[in-house]
Backbone as a printed PyTorch tensor [residue, N CA C, xyz], in Angstrom:
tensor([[[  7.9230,   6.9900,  -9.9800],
         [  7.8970,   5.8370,  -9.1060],
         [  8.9160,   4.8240,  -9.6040]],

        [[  9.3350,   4.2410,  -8.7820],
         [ 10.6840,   3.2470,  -9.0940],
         [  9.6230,   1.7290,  -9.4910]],

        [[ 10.1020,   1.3200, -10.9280],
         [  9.3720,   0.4320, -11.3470],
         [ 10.1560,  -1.0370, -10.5920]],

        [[  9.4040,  -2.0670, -10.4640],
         [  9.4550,  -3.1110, -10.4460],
         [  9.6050,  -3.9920, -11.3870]],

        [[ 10.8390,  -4.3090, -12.0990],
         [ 10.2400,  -5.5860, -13.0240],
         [  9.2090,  -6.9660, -12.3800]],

        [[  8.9940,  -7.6100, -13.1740],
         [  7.5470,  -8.8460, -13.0300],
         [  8.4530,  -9.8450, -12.2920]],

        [[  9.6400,  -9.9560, -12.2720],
         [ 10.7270, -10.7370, -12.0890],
         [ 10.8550, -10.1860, -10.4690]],

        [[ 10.9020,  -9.3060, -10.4660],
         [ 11.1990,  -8.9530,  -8.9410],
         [  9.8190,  -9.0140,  -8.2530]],

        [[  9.0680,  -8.2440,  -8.8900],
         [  7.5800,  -8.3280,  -8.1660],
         [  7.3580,  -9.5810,  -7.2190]],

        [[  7.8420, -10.3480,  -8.6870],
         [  7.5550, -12.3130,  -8.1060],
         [  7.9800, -12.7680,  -6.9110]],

        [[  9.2970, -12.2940,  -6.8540],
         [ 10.4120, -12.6440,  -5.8160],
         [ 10.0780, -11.9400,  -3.8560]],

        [[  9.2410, -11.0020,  -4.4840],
         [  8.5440, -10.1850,  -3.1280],
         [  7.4770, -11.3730,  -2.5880]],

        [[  7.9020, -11.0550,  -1.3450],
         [  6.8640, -11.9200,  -0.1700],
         [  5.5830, -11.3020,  -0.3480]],

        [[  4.5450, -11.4610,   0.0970],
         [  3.4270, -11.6050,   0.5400],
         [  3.3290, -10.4420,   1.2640]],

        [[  3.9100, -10.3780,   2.2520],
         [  3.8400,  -9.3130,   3.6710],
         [  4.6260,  -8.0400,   2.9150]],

        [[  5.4150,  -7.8810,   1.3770],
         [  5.5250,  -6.7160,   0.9370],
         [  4.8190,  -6.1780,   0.1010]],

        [[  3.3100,  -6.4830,   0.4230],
         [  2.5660,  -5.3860,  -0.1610],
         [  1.5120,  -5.1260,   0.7160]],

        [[  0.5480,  -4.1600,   0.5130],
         [ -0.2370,  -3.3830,   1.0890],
         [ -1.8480,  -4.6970,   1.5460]],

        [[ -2.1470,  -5.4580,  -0.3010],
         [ -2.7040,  -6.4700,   0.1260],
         [ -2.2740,  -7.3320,  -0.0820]],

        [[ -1.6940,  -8.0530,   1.0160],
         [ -0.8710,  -9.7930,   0.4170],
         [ -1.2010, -10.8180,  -0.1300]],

        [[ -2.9160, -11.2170,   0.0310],
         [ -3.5450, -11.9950,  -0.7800],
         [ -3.8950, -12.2100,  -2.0170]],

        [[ -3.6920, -10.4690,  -2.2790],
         [ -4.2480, -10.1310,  -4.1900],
         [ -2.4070,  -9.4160,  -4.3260]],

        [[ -1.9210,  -9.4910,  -3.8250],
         [ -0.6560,  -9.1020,  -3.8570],
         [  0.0320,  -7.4110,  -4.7170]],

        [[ -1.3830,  -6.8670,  -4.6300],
         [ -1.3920,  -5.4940,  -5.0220],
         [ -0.7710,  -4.1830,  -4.2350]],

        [[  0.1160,  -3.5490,  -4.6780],
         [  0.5570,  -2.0120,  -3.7910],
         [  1.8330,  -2.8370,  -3.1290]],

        [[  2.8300,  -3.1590,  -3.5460],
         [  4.0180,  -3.4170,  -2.9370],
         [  4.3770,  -1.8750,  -2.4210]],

        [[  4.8380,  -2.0250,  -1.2590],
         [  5.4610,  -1.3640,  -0.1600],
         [  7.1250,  -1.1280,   0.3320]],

        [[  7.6070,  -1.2230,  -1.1540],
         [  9.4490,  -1.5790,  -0.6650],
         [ 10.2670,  -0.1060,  -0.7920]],

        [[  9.2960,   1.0230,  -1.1350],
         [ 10.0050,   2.1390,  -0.8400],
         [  9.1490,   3.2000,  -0.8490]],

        [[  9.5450,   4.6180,  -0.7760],
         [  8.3770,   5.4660,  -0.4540],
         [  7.8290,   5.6690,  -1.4620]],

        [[  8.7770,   5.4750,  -2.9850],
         [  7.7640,   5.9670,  -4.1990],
         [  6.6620,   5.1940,  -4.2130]],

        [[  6.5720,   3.9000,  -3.6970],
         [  6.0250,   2.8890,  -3.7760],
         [  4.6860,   2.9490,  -2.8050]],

        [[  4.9390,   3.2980,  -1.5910],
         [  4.2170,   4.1820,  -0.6360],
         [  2.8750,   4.8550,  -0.7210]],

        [[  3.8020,   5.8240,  -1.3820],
         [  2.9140,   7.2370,  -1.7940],
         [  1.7350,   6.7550,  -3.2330]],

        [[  2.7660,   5.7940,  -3.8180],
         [  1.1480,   5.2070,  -4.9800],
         [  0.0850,   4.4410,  -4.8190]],

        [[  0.9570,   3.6090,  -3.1390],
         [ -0.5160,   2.7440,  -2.6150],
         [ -1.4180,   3.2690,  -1.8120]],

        [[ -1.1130,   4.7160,  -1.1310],
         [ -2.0600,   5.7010,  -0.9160],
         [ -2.5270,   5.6980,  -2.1030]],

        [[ -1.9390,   6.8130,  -2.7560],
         [ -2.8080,   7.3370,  -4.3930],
         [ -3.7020,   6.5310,  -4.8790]],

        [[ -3.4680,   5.2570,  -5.1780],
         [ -4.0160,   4.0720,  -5.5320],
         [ -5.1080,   3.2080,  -4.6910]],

        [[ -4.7990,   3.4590,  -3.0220],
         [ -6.1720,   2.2860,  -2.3030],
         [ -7.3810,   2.1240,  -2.7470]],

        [[ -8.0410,   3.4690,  -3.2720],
         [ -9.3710,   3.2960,  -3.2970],
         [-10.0850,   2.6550,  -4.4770]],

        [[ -8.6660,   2.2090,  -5.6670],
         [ -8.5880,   1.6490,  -6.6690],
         [ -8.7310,   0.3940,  -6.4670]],

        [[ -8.1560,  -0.5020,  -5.4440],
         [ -8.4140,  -1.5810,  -5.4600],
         [ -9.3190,  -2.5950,  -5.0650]],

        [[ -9.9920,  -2.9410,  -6.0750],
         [-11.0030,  -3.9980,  -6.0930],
         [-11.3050,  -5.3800,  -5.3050]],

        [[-12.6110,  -5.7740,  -4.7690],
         [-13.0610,  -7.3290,  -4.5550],
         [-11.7890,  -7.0350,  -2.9560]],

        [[-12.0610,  -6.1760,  -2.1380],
         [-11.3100,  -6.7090,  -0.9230],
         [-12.2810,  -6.1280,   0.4440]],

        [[-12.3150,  -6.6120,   1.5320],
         [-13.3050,  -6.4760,   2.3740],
         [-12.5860,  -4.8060,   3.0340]],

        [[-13.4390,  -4.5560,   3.8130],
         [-13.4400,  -3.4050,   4.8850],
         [-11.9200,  -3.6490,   5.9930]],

        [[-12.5730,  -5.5920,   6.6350],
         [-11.2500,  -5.6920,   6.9630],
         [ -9.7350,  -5.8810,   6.6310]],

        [[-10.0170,  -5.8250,   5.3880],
         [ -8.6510,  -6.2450,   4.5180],
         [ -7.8860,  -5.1100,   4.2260]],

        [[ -9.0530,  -4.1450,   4.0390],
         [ -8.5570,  -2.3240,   4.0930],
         [ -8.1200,  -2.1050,   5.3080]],

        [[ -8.5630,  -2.1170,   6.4370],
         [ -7.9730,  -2.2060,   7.4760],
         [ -6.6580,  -2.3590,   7.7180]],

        [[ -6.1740,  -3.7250,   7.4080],
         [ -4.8940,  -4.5460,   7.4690],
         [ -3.9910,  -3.7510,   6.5060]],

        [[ -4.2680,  -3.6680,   5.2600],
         [ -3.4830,  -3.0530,   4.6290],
         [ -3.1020,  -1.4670,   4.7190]],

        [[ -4.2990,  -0.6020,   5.6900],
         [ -3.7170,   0.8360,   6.0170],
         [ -2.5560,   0.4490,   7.0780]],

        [[ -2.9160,  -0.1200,   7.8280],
         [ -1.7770,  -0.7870,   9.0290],
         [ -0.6840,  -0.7710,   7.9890]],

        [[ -0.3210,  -1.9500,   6.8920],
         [  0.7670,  -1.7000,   6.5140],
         [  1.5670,  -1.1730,   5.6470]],

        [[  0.2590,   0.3470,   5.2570],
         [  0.9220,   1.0420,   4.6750],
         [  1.7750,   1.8870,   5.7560]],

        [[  0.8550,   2.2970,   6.5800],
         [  1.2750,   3.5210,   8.0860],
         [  2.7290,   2.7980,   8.2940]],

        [[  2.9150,   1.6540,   8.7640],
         [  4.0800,   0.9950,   8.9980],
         [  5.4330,   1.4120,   8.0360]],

        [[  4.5790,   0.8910,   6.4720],
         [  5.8480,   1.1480,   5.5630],
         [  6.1070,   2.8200,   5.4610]],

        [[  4.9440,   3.1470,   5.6700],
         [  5.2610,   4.9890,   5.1650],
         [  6.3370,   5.5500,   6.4670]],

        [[  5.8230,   4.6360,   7.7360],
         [  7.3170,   5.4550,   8.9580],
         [  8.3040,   4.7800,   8.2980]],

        [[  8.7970,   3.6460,   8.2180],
         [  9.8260,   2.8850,   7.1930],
         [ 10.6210,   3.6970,   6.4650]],

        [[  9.7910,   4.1090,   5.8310],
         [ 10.6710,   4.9460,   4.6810],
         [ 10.2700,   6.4950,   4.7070]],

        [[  9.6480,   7.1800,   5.7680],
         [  9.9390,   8.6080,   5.5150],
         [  9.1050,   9.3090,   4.8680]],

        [[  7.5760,   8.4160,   4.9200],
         [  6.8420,   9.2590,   3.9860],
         [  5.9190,   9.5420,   5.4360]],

        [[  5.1890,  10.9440,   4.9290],
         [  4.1460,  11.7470,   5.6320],
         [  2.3680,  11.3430,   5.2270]],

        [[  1.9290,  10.9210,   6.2530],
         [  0.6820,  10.7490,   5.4260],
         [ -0.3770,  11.2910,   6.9320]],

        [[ -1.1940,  12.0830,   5.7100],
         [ -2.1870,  12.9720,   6.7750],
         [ -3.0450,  12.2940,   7.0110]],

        [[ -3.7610,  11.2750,   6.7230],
         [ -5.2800,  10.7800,   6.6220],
         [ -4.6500,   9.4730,   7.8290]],

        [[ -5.7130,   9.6120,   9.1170],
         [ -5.6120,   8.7400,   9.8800],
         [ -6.3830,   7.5110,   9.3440]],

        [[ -7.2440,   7.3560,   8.9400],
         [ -7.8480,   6.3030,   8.4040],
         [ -7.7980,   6.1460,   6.6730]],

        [[ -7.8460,   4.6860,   5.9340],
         [ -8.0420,   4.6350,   4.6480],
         [ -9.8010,   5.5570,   4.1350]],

        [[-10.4180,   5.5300,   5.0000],
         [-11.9610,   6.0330,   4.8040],
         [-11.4860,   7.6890,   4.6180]],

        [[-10.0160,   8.5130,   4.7790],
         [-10.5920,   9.6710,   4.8360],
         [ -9.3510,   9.8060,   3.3790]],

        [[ -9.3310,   8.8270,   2.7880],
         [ -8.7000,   9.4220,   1.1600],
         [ -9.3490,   9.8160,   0.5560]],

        [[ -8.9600,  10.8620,  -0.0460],
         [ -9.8880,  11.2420,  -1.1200],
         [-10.9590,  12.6940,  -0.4730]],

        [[-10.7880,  12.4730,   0.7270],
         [-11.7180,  13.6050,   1.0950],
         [-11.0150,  14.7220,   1.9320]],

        [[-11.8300,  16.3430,   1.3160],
         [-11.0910,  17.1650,   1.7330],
         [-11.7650,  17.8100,   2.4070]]])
């Protein structure tokens, strides 16, 4: 995955990550993408609707950049 320094992280808006309020799962490329899939069910203290919002902008960033993602909903990660 293409790291972020703390310096750049900082410099990212709000609306480039997955949750903009806790500002977790930046979304600025597909490596980036594919870990905030890997990663959603990791993140803590956020509502149902906030999961919501943030599958929206993962689906968004993943056409963005070219990534494939099978699971129509955040509820079906993890399950096979």
């Amino acid at each position: 995955m293409t790291k972020l320094s703390a310096e750049d992280r900082e410099d990212l808006e709000n609306k480039s990550f997955a949750f903009p309020k806790q500002r977790k799962e930046p979304l600025e490329n597909a490596s980036h993408v594919r870990n905030a899939i890997a990663r959603f069910n990791q993140v803590k203290d956020v509502t149902d609707d906030e999961r919501d919002a943030a599958w929206k902008r993962i689906k968004a960033a993943a056409k963005k950049h070219g990534v494939e993602v099978g699971e129509k909903s955040w509820r079906e990660i993890g399950t096979d």
